[in-house]
SEDOKE-912319 format. One record per residue: residue number from 1; x, y, z of N, C-alpha, C in turn. Coordinates in steps of 0.2 Angstrom, whole numbers, plus 2048, in hexadecimal, padded with zeros to 3 digits. Example, Ala and Ser with C-alpha at 12.3 -4.5 7.8 and 13.67 -1.06 7.14 Angstrom:
<sites>
SITE    nr   nxx   nyy   nzz   caxx   cayy   cazz   cxx   cyy   czz
SITE     1   842   7E4   827    83E    7EA    827   842   7F0   827
SITE     2   840   7F5   823    844    7FB    824   840   800   827
</sites>
This chain:
<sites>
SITE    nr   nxx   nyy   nzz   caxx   cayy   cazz   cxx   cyy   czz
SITE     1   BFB   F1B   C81    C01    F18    C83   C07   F1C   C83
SITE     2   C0B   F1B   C89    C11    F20    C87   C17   F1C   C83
SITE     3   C18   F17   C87    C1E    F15    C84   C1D   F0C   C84
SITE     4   C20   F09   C7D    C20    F05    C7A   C2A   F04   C7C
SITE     5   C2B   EFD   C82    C33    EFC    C81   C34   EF3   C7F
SITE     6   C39   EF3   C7B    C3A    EEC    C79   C3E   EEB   C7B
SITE     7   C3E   EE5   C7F    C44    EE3    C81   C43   EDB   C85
SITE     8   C43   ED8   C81    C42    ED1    C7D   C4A   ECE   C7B
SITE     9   C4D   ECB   C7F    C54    EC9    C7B   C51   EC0   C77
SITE    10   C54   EBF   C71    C55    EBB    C6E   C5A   EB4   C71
SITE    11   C58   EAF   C70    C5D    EAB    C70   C66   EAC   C70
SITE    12   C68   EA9   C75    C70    EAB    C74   C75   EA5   C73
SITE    13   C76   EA2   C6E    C7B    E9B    C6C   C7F   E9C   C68
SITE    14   C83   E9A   C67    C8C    E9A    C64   C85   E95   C5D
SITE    15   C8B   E98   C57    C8A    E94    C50   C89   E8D   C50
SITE    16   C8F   E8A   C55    C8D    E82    C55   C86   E80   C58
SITE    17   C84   E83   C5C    C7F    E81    C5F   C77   E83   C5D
SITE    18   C75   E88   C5A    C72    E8D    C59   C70   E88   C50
SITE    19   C6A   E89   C4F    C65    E84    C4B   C62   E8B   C46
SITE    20   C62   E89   C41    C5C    E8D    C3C   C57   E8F   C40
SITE    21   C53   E8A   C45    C4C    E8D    C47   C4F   E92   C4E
SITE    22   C52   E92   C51    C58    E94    C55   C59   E9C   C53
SITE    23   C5B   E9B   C4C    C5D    EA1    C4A   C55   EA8   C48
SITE    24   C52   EA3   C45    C4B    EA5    C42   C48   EAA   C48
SITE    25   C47   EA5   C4E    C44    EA7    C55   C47   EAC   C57
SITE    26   C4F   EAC   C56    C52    EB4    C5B   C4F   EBA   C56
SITE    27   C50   EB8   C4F    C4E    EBF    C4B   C46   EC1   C4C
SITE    28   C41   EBC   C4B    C39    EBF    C4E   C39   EC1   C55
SITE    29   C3D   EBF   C5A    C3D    EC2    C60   C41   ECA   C60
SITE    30   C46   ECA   C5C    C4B    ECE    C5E   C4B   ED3   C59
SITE    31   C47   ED3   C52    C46    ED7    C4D   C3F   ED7   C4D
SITE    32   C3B   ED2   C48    C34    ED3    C48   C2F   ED3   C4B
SITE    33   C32   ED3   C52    C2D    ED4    C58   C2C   EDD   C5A
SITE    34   C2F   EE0   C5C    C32    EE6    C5D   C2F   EEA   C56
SITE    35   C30   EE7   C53    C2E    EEA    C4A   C26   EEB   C49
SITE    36   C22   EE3   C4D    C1B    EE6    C4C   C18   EE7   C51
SITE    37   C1B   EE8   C57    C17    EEB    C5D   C1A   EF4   C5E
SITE    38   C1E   EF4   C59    C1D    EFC    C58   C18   EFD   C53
SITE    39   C18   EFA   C4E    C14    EFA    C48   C0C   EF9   C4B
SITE    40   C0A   EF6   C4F    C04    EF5    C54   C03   EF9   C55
SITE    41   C05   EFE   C5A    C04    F00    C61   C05   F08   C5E
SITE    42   C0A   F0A   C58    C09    F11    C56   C03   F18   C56
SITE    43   BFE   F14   C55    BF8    F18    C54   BF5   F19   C5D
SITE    44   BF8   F15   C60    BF6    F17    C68   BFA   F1C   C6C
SITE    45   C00   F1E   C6B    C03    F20    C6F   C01   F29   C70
SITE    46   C03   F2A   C78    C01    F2F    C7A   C05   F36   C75
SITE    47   C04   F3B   C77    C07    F41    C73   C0E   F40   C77
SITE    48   C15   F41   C74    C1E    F3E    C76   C20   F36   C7A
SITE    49   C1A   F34   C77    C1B    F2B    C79   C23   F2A   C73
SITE    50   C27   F24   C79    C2A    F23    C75   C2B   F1B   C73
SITE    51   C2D   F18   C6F    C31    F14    C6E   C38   F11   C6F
SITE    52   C38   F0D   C73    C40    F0C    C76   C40   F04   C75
SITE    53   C47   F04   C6F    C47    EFC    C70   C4F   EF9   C75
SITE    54   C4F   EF5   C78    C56    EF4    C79   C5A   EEE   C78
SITE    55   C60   EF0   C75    C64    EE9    C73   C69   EE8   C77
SITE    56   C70   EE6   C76    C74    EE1    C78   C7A   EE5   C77
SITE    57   C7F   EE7   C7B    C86    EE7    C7C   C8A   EE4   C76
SITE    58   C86   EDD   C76    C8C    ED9    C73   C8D   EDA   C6C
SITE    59   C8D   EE1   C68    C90    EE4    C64   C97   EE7   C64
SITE    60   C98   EE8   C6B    C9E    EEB    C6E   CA1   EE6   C71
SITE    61   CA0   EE0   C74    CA3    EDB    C78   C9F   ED5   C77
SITE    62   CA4   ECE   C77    C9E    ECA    C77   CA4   EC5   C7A
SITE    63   CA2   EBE   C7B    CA1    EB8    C7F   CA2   EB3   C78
SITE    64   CA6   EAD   C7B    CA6    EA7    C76   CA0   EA4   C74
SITE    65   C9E   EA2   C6F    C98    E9F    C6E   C91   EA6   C6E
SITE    66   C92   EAA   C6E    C8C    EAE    C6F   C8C   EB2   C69
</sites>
């Protein structure tokens, strides 16, 4: 395997809208998933396989409700 890329975006809802179980699913998608399909997959990868996960802009700019 050379390369393992995450890029899975989680649910995206404003506080009012957005539910416990809402929240729960963006973190399995968006943390614990990435987490154990690298966690899986490590013992296969070829010699400079890499790992690329990708996230969200919206650290730097973000939208009402998001």
């Amino acid at each position: 395997m050379d390369y393992l890329i995450n890029n899975a975006p989680p649910l995206m809802r404003g506080i009012d809208e957005c539910s416990y179980n809402d929240f729960e699913y963006a973190l399995r998608v968006g943390v614990t998933a990435p987490f154990y399909m690298s966690k899986l997959f490590k013992d296969h990868f070829a010699k400079g396989g890499a790992i690329v996960n990708i996230s969200s802009s919206r650290d730097r700019m973000s939208q009402p409700q998001t």
